[in-house]
C-alpha positions as CSV (number, residue, x, y, z in Angstrom):
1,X,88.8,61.3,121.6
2,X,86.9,64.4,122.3
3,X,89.7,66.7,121.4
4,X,89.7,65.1,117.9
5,X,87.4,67.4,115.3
6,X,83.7,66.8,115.1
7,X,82.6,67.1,111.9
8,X,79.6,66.4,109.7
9,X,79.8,65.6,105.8
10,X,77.1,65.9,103.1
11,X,77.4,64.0,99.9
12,X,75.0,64.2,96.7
13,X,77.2,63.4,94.0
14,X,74.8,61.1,92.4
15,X,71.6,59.5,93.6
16,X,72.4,59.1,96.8
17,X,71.9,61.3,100.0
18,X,74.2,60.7,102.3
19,X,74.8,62.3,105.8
20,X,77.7,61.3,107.6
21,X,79.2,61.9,111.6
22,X,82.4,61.5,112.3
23,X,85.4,62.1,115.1
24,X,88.3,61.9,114.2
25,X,88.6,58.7,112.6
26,X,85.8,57.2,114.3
27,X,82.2,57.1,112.6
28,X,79.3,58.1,115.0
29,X,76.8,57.9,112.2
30,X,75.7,57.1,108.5
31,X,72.6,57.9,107.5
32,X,71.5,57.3,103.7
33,X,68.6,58.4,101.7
34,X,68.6,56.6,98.1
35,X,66.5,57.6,95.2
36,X,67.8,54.3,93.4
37,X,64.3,52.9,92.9
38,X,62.6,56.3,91.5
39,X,66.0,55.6,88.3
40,X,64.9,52.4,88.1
41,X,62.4,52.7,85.5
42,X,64.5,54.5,83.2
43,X,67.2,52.2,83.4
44,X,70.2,54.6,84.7
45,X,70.3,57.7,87.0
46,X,68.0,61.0,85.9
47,X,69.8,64.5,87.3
48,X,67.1,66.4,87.4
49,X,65.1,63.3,89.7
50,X,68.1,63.2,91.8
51,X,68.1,66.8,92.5
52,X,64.5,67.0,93.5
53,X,65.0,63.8,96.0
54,X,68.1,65.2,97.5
55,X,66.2,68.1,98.4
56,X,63.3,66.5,99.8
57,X,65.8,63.8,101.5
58,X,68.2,67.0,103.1
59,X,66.7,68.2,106.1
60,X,65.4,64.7,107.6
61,X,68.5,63.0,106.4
62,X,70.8,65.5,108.4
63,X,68.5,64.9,111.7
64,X,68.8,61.2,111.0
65,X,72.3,61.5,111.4
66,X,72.3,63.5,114.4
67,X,69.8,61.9,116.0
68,X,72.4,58.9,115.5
69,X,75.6,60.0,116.0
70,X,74.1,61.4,120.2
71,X,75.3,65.0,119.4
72,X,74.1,68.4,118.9
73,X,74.5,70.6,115.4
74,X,76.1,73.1,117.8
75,X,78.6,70.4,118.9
76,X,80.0,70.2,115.4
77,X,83.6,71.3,114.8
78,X,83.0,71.5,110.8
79,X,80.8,71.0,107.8
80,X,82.2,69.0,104.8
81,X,80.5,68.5,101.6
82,X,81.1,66.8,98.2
83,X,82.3,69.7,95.8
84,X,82.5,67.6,92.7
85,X,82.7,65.8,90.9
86,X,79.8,64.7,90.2
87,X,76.0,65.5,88.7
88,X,75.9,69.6,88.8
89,X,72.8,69.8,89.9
90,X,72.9,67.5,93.1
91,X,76.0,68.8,94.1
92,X,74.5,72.1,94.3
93,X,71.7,70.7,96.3
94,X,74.6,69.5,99.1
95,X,76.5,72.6,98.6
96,X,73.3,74.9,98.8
97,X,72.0,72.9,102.4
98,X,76.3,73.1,103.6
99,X,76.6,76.4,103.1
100,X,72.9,77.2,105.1
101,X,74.0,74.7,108.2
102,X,77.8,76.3,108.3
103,X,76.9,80.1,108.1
104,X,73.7,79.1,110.8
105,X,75.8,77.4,113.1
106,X,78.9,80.0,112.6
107,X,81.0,76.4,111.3
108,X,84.2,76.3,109.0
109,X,82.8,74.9,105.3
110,X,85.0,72.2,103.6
111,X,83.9,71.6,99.7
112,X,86.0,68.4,99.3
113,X,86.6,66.3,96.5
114,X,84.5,63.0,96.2
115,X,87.3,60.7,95.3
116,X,89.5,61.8,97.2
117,X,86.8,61.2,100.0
118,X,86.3,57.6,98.7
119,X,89.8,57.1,99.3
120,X,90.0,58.4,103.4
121,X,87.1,56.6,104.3
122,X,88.7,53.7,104.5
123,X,90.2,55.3,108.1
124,X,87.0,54.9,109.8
125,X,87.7,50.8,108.9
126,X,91.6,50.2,109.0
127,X,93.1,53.7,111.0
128,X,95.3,56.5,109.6
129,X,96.3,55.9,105.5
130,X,99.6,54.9,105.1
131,X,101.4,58.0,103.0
132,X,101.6,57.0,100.2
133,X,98.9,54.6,99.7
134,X,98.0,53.4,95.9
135,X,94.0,53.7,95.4
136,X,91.9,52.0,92.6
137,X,88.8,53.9,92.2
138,X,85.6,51.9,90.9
139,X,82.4,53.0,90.2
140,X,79.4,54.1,87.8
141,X,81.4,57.5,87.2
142,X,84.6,56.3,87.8
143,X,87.6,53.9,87.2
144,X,90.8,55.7,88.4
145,X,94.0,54.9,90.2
146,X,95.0,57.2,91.9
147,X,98.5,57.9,94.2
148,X,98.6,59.6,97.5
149,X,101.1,61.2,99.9
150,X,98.6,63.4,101.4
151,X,95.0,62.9,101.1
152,X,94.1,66.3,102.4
153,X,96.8,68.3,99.5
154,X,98.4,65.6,97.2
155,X,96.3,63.0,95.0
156,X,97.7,62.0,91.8
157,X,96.1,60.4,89.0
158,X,98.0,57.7,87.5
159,X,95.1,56.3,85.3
160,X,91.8,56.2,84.8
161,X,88.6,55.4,81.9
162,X,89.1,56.3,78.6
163,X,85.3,55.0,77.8
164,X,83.2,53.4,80.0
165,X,83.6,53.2,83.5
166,X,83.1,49.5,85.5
167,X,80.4,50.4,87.1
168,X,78.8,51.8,84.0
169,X,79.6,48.5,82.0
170,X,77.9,46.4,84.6
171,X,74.7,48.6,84.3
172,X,74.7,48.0,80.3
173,X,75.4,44.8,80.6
174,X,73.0,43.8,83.1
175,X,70.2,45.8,80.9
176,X,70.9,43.6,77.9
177,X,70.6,40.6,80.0
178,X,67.2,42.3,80.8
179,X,68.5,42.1,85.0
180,X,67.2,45.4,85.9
181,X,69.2,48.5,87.9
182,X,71.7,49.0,89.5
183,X,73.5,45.9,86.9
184,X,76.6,45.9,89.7
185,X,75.0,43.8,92.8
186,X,73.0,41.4,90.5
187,X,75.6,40.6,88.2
188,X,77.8,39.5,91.4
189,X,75.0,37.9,92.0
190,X,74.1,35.7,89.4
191,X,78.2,35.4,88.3
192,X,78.5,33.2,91.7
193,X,76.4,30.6,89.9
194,X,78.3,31.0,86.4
195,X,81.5,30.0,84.6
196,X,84.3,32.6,84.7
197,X,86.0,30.5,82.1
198,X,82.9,29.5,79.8
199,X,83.2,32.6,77.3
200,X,87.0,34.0,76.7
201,X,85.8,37.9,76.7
202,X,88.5,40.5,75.6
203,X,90.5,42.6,77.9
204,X,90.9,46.5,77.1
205,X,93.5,47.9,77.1
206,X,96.8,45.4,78.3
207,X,98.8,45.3,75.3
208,X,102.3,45.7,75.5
209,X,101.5,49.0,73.7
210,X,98.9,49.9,75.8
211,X,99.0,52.9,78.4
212,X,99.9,51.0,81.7
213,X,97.0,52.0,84.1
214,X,94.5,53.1,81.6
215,X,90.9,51.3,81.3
216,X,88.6,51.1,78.8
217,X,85.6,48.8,79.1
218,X,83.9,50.2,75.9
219,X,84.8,47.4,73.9
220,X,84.2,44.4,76.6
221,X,80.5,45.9,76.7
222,X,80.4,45.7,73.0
223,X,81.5,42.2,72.5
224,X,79.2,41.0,75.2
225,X,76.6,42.3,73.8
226,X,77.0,40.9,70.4
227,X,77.9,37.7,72.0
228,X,74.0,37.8,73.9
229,X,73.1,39.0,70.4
230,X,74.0,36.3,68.2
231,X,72.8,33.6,70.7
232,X,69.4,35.1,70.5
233,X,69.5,35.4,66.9
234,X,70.0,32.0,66.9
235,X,67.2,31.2,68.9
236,X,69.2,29.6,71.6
237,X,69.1,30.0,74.7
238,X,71.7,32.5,76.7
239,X,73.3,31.2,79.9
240,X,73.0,34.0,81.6
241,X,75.0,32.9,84.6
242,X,78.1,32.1,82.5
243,X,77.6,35.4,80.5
244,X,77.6,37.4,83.5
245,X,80.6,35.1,85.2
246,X,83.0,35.4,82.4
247,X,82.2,39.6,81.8
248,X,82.9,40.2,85.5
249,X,85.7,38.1,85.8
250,X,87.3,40.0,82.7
251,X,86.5,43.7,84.0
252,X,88.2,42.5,87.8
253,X,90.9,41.0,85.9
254,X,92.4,44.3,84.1
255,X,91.5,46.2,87.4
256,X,93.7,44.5,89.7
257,X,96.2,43.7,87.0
258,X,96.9,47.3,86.4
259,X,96.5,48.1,90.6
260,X,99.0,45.6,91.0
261,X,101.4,46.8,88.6
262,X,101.4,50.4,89.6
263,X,101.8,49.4,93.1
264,X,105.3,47.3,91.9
265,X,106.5,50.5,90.0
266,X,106.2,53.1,92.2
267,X,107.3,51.0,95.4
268,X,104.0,51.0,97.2
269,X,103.2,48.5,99.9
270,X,99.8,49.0,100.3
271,X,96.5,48.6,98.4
272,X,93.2,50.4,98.8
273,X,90.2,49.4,96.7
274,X,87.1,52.0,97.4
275,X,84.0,53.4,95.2
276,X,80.4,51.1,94.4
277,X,81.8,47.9,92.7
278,X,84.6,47.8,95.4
279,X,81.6,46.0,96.7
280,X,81.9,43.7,94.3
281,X,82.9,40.1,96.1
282,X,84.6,38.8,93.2
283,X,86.7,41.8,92.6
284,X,87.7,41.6,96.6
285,X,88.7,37.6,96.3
286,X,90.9,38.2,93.2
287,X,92.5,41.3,94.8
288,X,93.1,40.0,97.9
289,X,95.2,36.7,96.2
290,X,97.1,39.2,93.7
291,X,98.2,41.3,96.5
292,X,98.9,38.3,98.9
293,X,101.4,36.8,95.9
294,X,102.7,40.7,95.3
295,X,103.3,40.9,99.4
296,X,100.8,44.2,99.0
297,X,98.8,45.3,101.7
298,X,95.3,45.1,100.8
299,X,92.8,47.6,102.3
300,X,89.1,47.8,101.1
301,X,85.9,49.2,103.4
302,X,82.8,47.1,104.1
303,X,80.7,47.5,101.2
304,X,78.8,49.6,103.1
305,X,81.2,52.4,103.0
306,X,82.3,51.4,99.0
307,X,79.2,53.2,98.0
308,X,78.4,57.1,97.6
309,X,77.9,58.0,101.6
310,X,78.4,60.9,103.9
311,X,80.7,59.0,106.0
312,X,83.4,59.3,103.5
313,X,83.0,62.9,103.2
314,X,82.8,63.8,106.9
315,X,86.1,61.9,106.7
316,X,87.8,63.8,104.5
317,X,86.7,66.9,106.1
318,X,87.7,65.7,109.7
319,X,91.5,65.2,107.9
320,X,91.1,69.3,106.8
321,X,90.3,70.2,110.4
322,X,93.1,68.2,111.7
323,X,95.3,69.2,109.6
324,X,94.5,72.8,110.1
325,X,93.7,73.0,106.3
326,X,91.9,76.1,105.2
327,X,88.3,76.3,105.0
328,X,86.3,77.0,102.0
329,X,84.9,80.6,101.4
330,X,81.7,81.4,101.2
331,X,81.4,81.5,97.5
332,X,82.3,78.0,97.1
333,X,80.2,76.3,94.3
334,X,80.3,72.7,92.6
335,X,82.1,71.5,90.0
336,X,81.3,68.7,88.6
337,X,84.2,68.0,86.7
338,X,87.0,68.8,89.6
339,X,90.0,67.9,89.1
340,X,90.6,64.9,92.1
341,X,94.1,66.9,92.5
342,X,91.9,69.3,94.4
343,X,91.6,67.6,97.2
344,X,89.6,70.0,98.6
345,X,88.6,73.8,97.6
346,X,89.9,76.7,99.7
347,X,88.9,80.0,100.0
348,X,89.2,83.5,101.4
349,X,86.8,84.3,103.3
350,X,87.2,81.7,105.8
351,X,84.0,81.1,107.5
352,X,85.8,80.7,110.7
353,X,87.2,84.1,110.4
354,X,83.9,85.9,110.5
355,X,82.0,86.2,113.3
356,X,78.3,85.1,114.2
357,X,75.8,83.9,116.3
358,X,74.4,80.4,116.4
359,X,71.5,81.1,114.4
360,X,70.4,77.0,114.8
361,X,68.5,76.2,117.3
C-alpha cells in the first residue's frame, strides 16, 4: 500500500470546496467546505459568491484534509485539481491554490477533468473500473453518458442534455413548489410520500425518432409547471407529494432507460451511476431492478461521494500517477467548458522535471 501514489485533489467546480486524500485506491480523507446556504437566498448558485468562499474555504480546507488523512504535505506524491468544466471563476480559485501547493512542495500538477473524476471515484467504493465501463452522469451541470476504456486517456460521450440538466430540473421544480434549494434532496424527499403514478408527466426525448441517449428535461419542467399552474389558478389545492412523485419518477425513468440501452448496444456489462442526483434513492431502486433484469452490473458510490468532492479528483489524479501519465505544465488554466475527452490536461513543462526545494513547511 505505501508504494501506491499519494496524492491530493482540489475540486471547485461549483459551490463546493472539496479537498480530497487518497492512496491508490484507498481514501485517507474528504474534507468539504459548502457555500450551499450563502446561494440559498437567491435560489440557484452565484459565481462570483462561490469564488469568494472557495478562497476563504482553501487554505483551512486543505489542512482539514491533512490533518485527516495522518500525513504530511511533503508526503504527497501529486497534486490533482478540477480543470473544468465548470464555473470559470471557481475553477481558477482551485487551479490558482494547485498550482501554489505543487510548485511549493516541488509536486507533479494534474488539471483533470471533473467528469471524468466523477466517474473513477467510484474505485475508492467498488476497486479498479472495469475497462470499459458505461457511466450516466447526473447532476445540476450535467446529464451525460459517457463510455470508457481508459479513464486516465479515453472517455467518450455517447449522450448528454440538450436543455436542462436533471439536477437543474429538480432545482426549478422544487422552486415552483416554493421547497427551497438545493430542489434534488427535498424532492426525494417529499416523492417517498407521493404517487409516482398520480400525474402521467411526459418523457423527453424517447421517440422512436429520437436520438438514443440524448436528454432533454426542458419540456418535463415546463409541463409541471403549468400543471402546478392551473391547479392554483383554480384555487385548488396542489398535492405536492404526488407532484413531486410522478416528476421524479419521469426524469429516473428516461435516465436509466437510455443507460440501459446503451449498455445492451455496445456490449457493456457494467453500470456506473455518479454526479449529485446519483444520490437520488429513487433513481438508485429503479436502476438497480433495470440492470438486475438486463444482467448489468450496477455500480454507484455512497451518496457521499455522488456530490462535487475532492475525493473524486484525488482519484483521478492517483490513476495519472500510476499510470505514469504526464503532468500538467505550469501554465495550465481552467476551462470551463473542457471537453470530458480530455481526461486530463498535459503539458511541457512538467513540474516534475524541474527542480526545487520544498519551499512548505
Amino acid at each position: 500500500m505505501a508504494d501506491e501514489p499519494l496524492v491530493l485533489g482540489i475540486e471547485t467546480s461549483c459551490d463546493e470546496t472539496g479537498v480530497g486524500i487518497v492512496r491508490g485506491t484507498t481514501l485517507l480523507a474528504d474534507a468539504v467546505a459548502s457555500s450551499v446556504d450563502e446561494h440559498a437566498r437567491f435560489g440557484g448558485v452565484v459565481p462570483e459568491v462561490a469564488s469568494r468562499a472557495h478562497l476563504e474555504a482553501m487554505v483551512p480546507t486543505i489542512d482539514r484534509a491533512l490533518k485527516e488523512a495522518g500525513v504530511g504535505a511533503k508526503d504527497l506524491d501529486g497534486i490533482a485539481v478540477t480543470a473544468g468544466p465548470g464555473l470559470a471563476g471557481a475553477l481558477l480559485v482551485g487551479v490558482s491554490a494547485a498550482k501554489a501547493y505543487a510548485y511549493a512542495l516541488g509536486k507533479p500538477l494534474y488539471g483533470v477533468n471533473h467528469l471524468a473524476s466523477h466517474i473513477c471515484v467510484d474505485q475508492l467504493e467498488h476497486g479498479p473500473l472495469p475497462e470499459p465501463t458505461m457511466a450516466l452522469l447526473v447532476s445540476g451541470g450535467h446529464s451525460s453518458l459517457l463510455l470508457s476504456s481508459d479513464i486516465t486517456s479515453d472517455v467518450r460521450p455517447m449522450g448528454a442534455t440538450i436543455d436542462d440538466a436533471a439536477g437543474e430540473a429538480f432545482d426549478k421544480i422544487a422552486r415552483v413548489l416554493n421547497l427551497g434549494f438545493p430542489g434534488g434532496p427535498v424532492i426525494d424527499r417529499y416523492a417517498r410520500e407521493g404517487d409516482p403514478d398520480a400525474i402521467a408527466f411526459p418523457r423527453g426525448l424517447t421517440g422512436p425518432r429520437d436520438p438514443a441517449y440524448d436528454f432533454s428535461f426542458s419540456g418535463l419542467k415546463t409541463a409541471v409547471a403549468r400543471w402546478i399552474e392551473a391547479k392554483r389558478a383554480a384555487g385548488e389545492e396542489v398535492p405536492v407529494r404526488d407532484v413531486a412523485a410522478s416528476f421524479q419518477e419521469a426524469v429516473v425513468d428516461v435516465l436509466t432507460r437510455k443507460a440501459v440501452r446503451a449498455c445492451k448496444d455496445e456490449g457493456v456489462d457494467h453500470l456506473m451511476i455518479g454526479g449529485g442526483v446519483a444520490a437520488n434513492s429513487r433513481l438508485r431502486a429503479l436502476a438497480q431492478e433495470r440492470c438486475e433484469k438486463a444482467g448489468i452490473r450496477l455500480r454507484v458510490p455512497r451518496p457521499k461521494l455522488c456530490t462535487d468532492n475532492g475525493a473524486m479528483v484525488a482519484a483521478l489524479g492517483a490513476e495519472m500517477v500510476a499510470r505514469n501519465r504526464a503532468a500538467s505544465s505550469w501554465d495550465l488554466s481552467a476551462d470551463s467548458s473542457l471537453p470530458v475527452t480530455d481526461p486530463h490536461v498535459p503539458g511541457h513543462d512538467h513540474v516534475h522535471e524541474v527542480g526545487k526545494e520544498n519551499l512548505y513547511s
